[in-house]
C-alpha positions as CSV (number, residue, x, y, z in Angstrom):
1,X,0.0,0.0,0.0
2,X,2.8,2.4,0.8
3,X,3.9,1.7,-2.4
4,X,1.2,2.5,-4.4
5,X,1.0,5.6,-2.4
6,X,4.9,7.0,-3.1
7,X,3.8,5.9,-6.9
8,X,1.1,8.4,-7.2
9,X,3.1,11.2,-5.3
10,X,5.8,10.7,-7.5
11,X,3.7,10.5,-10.5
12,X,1.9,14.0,-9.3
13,X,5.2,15.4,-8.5
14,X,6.1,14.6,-12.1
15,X,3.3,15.9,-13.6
16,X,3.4,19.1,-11.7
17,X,6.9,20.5,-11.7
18,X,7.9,18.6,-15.1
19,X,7.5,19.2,-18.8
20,X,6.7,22.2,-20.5
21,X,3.2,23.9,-21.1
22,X,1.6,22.4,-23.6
23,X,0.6,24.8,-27.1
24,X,-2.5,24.5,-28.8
25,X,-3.2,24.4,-32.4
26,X,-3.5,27.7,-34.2
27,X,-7.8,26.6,-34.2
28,X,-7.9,26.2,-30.9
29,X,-5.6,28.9,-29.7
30,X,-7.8,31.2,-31.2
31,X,-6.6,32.6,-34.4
32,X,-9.1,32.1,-36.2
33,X,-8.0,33.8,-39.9
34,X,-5.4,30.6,-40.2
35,X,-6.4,27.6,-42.7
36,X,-6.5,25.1,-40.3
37,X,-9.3,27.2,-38.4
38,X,-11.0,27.7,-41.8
39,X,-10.8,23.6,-42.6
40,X,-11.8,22.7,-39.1
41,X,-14.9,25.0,-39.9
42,X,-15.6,23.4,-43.1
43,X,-15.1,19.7,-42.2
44,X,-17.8,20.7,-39.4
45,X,-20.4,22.2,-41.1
46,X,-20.0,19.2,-43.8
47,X,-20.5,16.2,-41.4
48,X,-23.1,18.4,-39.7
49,X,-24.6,18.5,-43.2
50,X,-24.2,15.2,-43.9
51,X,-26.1,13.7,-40.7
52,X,-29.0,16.4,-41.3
53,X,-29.0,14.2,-45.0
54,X,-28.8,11.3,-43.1
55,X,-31.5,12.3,-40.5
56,X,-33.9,13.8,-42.8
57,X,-33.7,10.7,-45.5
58,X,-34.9,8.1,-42.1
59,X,-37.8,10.6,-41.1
60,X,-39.1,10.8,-44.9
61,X,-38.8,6.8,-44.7
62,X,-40.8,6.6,-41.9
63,X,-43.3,9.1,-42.9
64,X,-43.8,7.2,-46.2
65,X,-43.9,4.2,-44.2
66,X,-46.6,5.9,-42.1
67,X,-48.7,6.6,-45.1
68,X,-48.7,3.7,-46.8
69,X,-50.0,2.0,-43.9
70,X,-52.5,4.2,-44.1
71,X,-53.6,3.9,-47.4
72,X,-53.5,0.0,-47.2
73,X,-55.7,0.3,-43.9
74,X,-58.4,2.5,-45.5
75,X,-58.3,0.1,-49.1
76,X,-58.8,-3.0,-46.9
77,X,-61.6,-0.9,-45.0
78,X,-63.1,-0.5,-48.4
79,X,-63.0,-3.8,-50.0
80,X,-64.6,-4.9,-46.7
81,X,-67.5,-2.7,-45.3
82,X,-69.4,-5.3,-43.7
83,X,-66.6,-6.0,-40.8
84,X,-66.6,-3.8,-37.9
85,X,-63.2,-1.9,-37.6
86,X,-61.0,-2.9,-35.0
């Protein structure tokens, strides 16, 4: 146990009082007018975009889904007007 505990110290002490400060990226660091901050823009707007595509082509699915249903519900109903509707 009193080994695990001079581990951890040592590894705090390390992490503490060693090594430089880290820099960030020029998108991160905030200048924004660099071209990685204009590519990190663009690659987000374009997955953004492309799981709007993704979300909007499942809803329309289920919507025609939906409809269809439906339809087939009211032609049975139809063919069929002497059954009581459930």
């Amino acid at each position: 146990m009193k080994r695990l505990v001079l581990i951890i110290a040592a590894l705090g002490a390390f992490i503490l009082l060693g090594g430089t400060s880290a820099h960030a990226c020029a998108a991160c660091f905030g200048k924004s007018d660099s071209t990685m901050a204009r590519s990190l823009n663009a690659s987000i707007f374009t997955l953004m975009g492309v799981i709007g595509v993704v979300l909007a082509g499942a809803a329309s699915f289920f919507v025609f889904l939906a409809r269809r249903a439906s339809a087939a519900s009211r032609d049975e109903s139809q063919k069929n007007p002497s059954e009581p509707q459930v």
